[in-house]
C-alpha positions as CSV (number, residue, x, y, z in Angstrom):
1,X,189.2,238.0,177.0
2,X,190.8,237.3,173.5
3,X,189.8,240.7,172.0
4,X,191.4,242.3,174.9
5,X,194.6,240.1,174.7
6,X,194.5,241.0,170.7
7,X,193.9,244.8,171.6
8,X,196.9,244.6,173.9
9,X,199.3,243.2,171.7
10,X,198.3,245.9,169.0
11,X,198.6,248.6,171.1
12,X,201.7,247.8,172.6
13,X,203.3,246.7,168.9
14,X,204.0,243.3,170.5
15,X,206.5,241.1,168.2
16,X,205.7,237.9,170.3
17,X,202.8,236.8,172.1
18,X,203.0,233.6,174.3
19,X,200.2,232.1,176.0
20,X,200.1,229.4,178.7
21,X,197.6,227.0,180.4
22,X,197.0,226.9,183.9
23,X,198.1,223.7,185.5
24,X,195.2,221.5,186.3
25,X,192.0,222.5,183.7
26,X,192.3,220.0,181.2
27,X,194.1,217.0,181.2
28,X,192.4,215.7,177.7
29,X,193.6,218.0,175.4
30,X,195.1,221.5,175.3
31,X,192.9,224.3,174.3
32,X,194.1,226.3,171.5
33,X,191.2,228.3,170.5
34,X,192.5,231.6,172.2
35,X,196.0,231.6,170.0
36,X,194.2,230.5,166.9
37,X,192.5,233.8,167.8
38,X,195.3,235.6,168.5
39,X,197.4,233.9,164.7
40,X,194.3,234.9,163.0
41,X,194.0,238.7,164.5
42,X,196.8,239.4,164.6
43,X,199.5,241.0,161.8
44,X,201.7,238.8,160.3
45,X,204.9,240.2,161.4
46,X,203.9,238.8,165.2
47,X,204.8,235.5,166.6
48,X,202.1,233.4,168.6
49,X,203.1,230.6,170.7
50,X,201.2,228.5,172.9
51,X,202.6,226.0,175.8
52,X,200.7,223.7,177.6
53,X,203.6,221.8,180.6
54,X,206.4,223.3,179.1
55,X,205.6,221.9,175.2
56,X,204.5,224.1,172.4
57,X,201.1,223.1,171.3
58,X,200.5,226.1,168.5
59,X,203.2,227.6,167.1
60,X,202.6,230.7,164.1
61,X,206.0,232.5,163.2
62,X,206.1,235.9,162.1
63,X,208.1,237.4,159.1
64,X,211.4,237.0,159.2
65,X,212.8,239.8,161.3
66,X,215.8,241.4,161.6
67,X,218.4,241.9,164.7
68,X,217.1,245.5,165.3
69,X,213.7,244.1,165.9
70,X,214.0,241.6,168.4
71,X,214.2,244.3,171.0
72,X,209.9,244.5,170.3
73,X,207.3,243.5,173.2
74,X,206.5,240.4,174.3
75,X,203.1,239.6,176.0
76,X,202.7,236.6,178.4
77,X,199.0,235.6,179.1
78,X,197.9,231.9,181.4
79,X,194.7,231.5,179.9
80,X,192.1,229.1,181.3
């Protein structure tokens, strides 16, 4: 699952990637392996965020970008 989500987000030159947790797997801690995954896989110029009940629990900001690209990809995945 997090090759394919990385293999995705190349292909379709994604500038943002957010993933989310579905409600009700773990109430201990969030699991932020998959956009550790995803930071580390990905190129630098792409933004990963992960939220877990509406908080950001991993946050890796791309390069600065300018106005022009903001109008780039963005990929939602609920991961589990």
């Amino acid at each position: 699952m997090r090759r394919i989500l990385v293999r995705e987000a190349n292909e379709y030159c994604a500038t943002h990637v957010i993933v989310g947790k579905s409600q009700g797997l773990s109430k201990i801690r969030p699991t932020i392996s998959l956009p550790r995954y995803c930071a580390k896989k990905l190129s630098k110029d792409c933004w990963v965020f992960a939220v877990d009940n509406g908080k950001v629990v991993f946050k890796r900001e791309g390069s600065p970008t300018n106005h022009v690209d903001l109008k780039g990809v963005f990929l939602f995945y609920d991961y589990f």
